[in-house]
C-alpha positions as CSV (number, residue, x, y, z in Angstrom):
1,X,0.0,0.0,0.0
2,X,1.9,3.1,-0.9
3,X,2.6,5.6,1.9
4,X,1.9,9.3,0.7
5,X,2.6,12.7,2.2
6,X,1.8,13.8,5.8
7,X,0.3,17.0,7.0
8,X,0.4,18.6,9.8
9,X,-1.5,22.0,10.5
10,X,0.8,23.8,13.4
11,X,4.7,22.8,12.0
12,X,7.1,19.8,12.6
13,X,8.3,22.0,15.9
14,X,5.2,21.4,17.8
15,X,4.3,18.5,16.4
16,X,7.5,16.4,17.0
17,X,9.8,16.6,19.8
18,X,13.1,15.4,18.6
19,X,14.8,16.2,15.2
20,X,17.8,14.7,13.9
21,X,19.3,16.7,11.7
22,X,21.6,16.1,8.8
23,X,24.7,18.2,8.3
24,X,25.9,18.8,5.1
25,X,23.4,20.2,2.9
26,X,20.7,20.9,5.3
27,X,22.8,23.1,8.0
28,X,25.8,24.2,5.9
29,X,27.4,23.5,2.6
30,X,31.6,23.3,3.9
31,X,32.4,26.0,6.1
32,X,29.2,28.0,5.0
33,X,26.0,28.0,6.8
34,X,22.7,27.3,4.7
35,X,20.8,30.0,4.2
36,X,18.1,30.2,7.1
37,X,19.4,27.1,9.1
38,X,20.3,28.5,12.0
39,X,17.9,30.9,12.3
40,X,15.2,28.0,12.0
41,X,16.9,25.9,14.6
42,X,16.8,28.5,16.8
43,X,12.8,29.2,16.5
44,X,12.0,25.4,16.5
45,X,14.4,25.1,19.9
46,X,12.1,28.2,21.4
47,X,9.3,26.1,20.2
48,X,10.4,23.1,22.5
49,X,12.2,20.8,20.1
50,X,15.3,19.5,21.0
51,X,17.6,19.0,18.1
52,X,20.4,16.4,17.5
53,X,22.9,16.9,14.5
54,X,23.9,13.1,12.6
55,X,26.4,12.5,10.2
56,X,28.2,9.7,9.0
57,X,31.7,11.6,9.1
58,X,33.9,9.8,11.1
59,X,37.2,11.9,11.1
60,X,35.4,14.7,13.0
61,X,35.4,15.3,16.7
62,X,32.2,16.6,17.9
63,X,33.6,19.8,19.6
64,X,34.8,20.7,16.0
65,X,31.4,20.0,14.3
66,X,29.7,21.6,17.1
67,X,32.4,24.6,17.6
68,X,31.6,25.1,13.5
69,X,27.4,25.0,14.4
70,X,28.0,27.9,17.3
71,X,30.1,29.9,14.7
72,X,26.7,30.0,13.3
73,X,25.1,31.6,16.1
74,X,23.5,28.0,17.4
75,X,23.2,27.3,21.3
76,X,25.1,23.5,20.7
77,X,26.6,21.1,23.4
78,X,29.1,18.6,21.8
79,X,26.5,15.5,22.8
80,X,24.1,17.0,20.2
81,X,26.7,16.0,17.3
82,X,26.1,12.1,16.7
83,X,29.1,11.0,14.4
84,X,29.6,7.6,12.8
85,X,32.1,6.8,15.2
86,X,30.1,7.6,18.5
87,X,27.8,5.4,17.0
88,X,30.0,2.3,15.3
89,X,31.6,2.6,19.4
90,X,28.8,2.4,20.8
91,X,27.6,-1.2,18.8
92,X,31.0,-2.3,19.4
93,X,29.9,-2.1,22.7
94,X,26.5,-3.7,22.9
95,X,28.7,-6.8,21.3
96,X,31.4,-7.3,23.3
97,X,32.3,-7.1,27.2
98,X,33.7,-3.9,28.4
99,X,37.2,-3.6,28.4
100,X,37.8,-6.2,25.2
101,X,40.8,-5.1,22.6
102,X,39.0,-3.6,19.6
103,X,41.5,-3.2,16.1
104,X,40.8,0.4,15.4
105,X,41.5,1.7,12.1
106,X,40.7,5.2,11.5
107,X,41.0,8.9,12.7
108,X,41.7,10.2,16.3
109,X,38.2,10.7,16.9
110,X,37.2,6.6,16.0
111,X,40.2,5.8,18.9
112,X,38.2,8.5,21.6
113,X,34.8,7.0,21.0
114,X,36.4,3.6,21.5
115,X,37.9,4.6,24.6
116,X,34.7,6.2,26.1
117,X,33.0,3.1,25.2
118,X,34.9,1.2,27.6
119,X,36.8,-0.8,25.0
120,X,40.5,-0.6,24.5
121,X,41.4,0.5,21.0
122,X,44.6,-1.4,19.4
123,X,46.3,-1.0,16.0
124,X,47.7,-4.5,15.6
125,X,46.4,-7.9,14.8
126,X,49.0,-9.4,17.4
127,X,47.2,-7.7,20.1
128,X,44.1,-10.3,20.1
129,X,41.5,-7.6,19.3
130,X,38.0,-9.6,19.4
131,X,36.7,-6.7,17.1
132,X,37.4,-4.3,14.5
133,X,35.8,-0.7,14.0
134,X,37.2,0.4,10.4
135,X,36.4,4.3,9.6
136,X,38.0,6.7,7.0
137,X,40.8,9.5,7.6
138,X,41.7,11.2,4.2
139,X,45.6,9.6,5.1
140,X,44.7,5.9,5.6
141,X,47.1,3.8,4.8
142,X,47.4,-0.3,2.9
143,X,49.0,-0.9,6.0
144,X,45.8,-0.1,8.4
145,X,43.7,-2.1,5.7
146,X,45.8,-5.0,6.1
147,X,45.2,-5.0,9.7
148,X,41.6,-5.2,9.5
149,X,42.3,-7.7,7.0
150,X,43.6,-9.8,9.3
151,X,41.7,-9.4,12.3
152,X,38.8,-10.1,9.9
153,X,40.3,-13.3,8.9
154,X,41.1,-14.4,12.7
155,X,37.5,-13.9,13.8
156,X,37.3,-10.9,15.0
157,X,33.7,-9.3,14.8
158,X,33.7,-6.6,11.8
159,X,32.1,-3.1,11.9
160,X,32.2,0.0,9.6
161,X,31.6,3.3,10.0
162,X,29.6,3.9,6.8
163,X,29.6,2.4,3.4
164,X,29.8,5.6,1.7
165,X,31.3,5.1,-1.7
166,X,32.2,8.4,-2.4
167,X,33.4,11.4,-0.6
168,X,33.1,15.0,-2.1
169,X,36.9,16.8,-1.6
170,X,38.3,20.3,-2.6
171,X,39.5,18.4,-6.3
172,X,36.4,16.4,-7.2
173,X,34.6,13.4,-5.8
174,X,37.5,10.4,-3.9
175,X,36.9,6.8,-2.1
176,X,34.6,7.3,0.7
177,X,35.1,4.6,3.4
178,X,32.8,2.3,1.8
179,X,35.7,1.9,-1.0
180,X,38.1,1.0,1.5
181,X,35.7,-1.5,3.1
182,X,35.1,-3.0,0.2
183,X,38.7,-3.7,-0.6
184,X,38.6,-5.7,2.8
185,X,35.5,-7.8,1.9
186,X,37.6,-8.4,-1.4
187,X,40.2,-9.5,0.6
188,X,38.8,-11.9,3.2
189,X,35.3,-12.6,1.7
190,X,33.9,-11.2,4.9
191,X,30.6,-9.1,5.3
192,X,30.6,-6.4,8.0
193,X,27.9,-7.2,10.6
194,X,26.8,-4.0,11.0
195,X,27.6,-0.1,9.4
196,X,26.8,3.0,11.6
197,X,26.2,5.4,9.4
198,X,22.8,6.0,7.1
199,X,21.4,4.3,5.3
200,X,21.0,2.3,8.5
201,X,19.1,3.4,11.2
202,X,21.4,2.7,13.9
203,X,22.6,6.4,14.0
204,X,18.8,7.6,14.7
205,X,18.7,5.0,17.6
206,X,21.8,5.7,18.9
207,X,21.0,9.5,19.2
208,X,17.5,8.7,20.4
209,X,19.6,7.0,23.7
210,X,22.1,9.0,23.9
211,X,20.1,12.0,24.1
212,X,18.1,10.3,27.4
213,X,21.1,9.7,29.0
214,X,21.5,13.2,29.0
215,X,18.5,13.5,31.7
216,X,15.8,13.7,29.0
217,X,13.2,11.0,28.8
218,X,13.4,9.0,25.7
219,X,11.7,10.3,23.2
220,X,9.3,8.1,21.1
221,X,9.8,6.7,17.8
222,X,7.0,8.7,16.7
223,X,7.8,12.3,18.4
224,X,11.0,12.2,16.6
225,X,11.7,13.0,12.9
226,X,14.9,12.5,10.8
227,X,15.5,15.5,8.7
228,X,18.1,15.3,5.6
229,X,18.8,16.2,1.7
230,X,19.9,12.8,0.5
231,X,16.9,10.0,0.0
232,X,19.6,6.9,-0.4
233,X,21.0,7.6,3.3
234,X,19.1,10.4,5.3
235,X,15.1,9.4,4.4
236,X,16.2,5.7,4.0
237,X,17.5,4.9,7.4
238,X,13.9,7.0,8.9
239,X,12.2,4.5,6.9
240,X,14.5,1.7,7.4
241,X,13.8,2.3,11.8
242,X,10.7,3.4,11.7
243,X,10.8,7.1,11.7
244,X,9.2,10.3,9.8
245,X,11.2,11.9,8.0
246,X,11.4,15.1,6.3
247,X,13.6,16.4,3.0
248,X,14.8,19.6,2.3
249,X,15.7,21.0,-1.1
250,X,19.3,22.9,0.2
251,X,21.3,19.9,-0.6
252,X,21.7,16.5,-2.9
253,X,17.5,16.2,-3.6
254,X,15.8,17.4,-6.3
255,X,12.1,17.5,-7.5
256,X,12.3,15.2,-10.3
257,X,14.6,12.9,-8.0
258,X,11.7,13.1,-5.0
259,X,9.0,12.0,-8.2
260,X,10.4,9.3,-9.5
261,X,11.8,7.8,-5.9
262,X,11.2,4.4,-5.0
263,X,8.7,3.7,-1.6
264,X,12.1,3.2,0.4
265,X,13.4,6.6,-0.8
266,X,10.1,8.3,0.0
267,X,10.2,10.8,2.8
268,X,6.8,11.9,5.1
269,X,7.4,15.4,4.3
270,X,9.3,17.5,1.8
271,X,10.5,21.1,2.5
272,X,12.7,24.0,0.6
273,X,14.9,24.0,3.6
274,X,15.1,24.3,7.3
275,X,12.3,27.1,7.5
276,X,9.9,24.5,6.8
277,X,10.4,23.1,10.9
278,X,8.2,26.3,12.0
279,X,5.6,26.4,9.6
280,X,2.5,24.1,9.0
281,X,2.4,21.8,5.9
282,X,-0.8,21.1,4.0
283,X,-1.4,17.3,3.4
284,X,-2.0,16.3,-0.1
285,X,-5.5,15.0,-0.6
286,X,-6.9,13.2,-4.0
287,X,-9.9,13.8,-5.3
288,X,-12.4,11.4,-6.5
289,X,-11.3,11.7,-10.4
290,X,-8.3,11.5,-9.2
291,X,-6.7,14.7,-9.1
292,X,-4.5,15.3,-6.3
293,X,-4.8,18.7,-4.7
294,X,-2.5,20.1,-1.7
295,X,-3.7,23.8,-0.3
296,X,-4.4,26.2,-3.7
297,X,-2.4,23.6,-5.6
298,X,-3.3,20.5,-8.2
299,X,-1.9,17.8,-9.7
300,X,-3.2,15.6,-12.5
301,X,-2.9,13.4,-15.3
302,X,-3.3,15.1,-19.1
303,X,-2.4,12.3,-22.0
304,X,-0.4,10.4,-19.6
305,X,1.7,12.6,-18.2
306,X,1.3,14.7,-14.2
307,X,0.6,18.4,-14.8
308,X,0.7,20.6,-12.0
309,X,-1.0,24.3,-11.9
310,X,2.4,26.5,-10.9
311,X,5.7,24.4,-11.1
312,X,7.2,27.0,-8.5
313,X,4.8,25.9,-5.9
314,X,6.0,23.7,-3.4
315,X,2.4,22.7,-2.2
316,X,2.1,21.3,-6.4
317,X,5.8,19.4,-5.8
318,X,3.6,18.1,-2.4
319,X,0.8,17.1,-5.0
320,X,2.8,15.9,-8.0
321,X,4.8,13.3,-5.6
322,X,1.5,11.6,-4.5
323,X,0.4,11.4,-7.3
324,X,3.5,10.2,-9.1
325,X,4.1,7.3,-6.1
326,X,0.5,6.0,-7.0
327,X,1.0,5.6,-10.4
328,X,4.3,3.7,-10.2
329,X,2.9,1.5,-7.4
330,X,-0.2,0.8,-10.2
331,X,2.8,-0.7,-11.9
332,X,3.7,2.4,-14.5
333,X,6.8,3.3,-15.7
334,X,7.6,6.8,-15.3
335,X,9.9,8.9,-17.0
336,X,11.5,12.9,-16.8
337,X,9.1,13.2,-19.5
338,X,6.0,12.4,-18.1
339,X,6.8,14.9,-14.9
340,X,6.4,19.0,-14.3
341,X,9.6,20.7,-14.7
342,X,9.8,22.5,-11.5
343,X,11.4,25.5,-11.0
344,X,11.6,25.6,-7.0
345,X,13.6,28.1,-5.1
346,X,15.5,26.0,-2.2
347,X,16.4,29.7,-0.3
348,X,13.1,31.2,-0.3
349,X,11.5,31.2,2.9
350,X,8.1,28.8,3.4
């Protein structure tokens, strides 16, 4: 049964307690803020939302990530930045009995997060490590590869950071850590038992706990909402755990991308950015001829392909998705040709 597009008529602030908020994309772009991010963090805080920040870098400490977020004018305590190494440290953990030797290969930060787990990092297979935790440093050598290698062939219990293919650098696009992982399943025919970072949903757990043990209650699977710009990791892992989920338009997502995306891809909500935590959001309705309609804005089919009323509306995007996700779940094929060309401004406030 296809899942379509939630409403809700006061604003994701008030109507969800926790958000877990992607980084890049959504809250800056490098060392830049996005436009409106912080000022919307800020408003939904006021509004009683407490907000955690996930991302599947591994190389960063959190007093960096968060020391970059107050440069921004954000109220942030280091806890609030979930990193795939709190949370690959925090598996580990749940795994293995406290104080066992766990192969570590990857940036300071990955060794800390071991530590505070109450594990002992080591960098050598002749150690007896039970476990390996391989991450991604932009210096990583064959030799730290090998290691896990090893360890992986001995027995020891493999876990990853993130299976990230790709990393976006200065110069172009280079092997994330996923490319390094995979040149260690290459090597010992091995399968890492579980990955951190998104698209899992680990990361959203993990942050859900580890913002109770900060004296909060935790918060409910359906009082919190992951927020993100990238449907293969950010809306995946909400749907993979059992969260709703909300896209923004500042980063990797596109209209036509949000159209044509498959169920698991499909968030509960789509805004132009962070603005769209304060304000309400009208919930897509179809009509009995089967129009879709969303606020002032339509959606329908003309000689087989969607038509919208105003391809700048966001409410019509809203529309054009529903009514898009029902037709390829009737078992259509649909194309860029047979979509709007919207022309939707990612800055602009809601």
């Amino acid at each position: 049964m296809t899942r379509f597009l939630k409403g809700v008529p006061t604003s994701v602030a008030r109507a969800y307690q926790l958000a877990l908020l992607d980084l890049d994309g959504v809250v800056y772009r490098g060392r830049n803020a996005v436009p409106h991010a912080a000022e919307a963090i800020a408003e939904a805080e006021r509004n009683g939302m407490t907000i955690e920040y996930t991302t599947n870098n591994s190389s960063r400490f959190q007093h960096v990530v968060a020391d970059q977020l107050r440069g921004f004018g954000l109220k942030v305590e280091d806890w609030q930045v979930i990193t795939s190494s709190v949370v690959a440290a925090r598996m580990v953990a749940h795994q293995v009995p406290a104080g066992s030797k766990v192969l570590t290969i990857g940036a300071p930060h990955l060794r800390e997060e071991v530590s505070r787990a109450g594990l002992v990092p080591v960098s050598n297979v002749d150690e007896g490590p039970v476990a390996v935790i391989q991450g991604w440093y932009p210096e990583m050598p064959w030799s730290e590869l090998a290691q896990a290698a090893y360890a992986v062939e001995r027995g020891a219990v493999y876990f990853v950071t993130n299976r990230d293919l790709s990393i976006p650098r200065e110069q172009g696009i280079a092997p994330g850590c996923g490319s390094l992982v995979n040149a260690v399943i290459a090597a010992t025919g091995v399968q890492p038992i579980g990955s951190a970072g998104k698209p899992e949903s680990a990361m959203y757990d993990e942050a859900r706990m580890l913002n109770a043990g900060e004296g909060h209650d935790l918060v409910p699977k359906e009082r919190s909402i992951a927020i993100g710009d990238r449907l293969d990791t950010d809306i995946e892992a909400g749907n993979r755990g059992g969260y709703d989920s909300m896209v923004v338009l500042t980063g990797v997502a596109d209209p036509m991308q949000l159209m044509l995306a498959k169920p698991e891809l499909r968030p509960t909500m789509i805004a132009r950015n962070l603005t769209g935590l304060n304000t309400p959001h009208a919930e897509p309705k179809r009509a009995a001829d089967g129009t879709w309609t969303c606020g002032e804005a339509t959606a329908r089919l003309d000689g087989g392909r969607i038509a919208v009323n105003d391809v700048e509306s966001l409410d019509a995007l809203r529309a054009a998705c529903c009514l898009a996700w029902e037709r390829a779940d009737a078992g259509e094929t649909l194309d860029a040709a047979d979509l709007p060309g919207f022309r939707i401004d990612p800055v602009a406030g809601e």
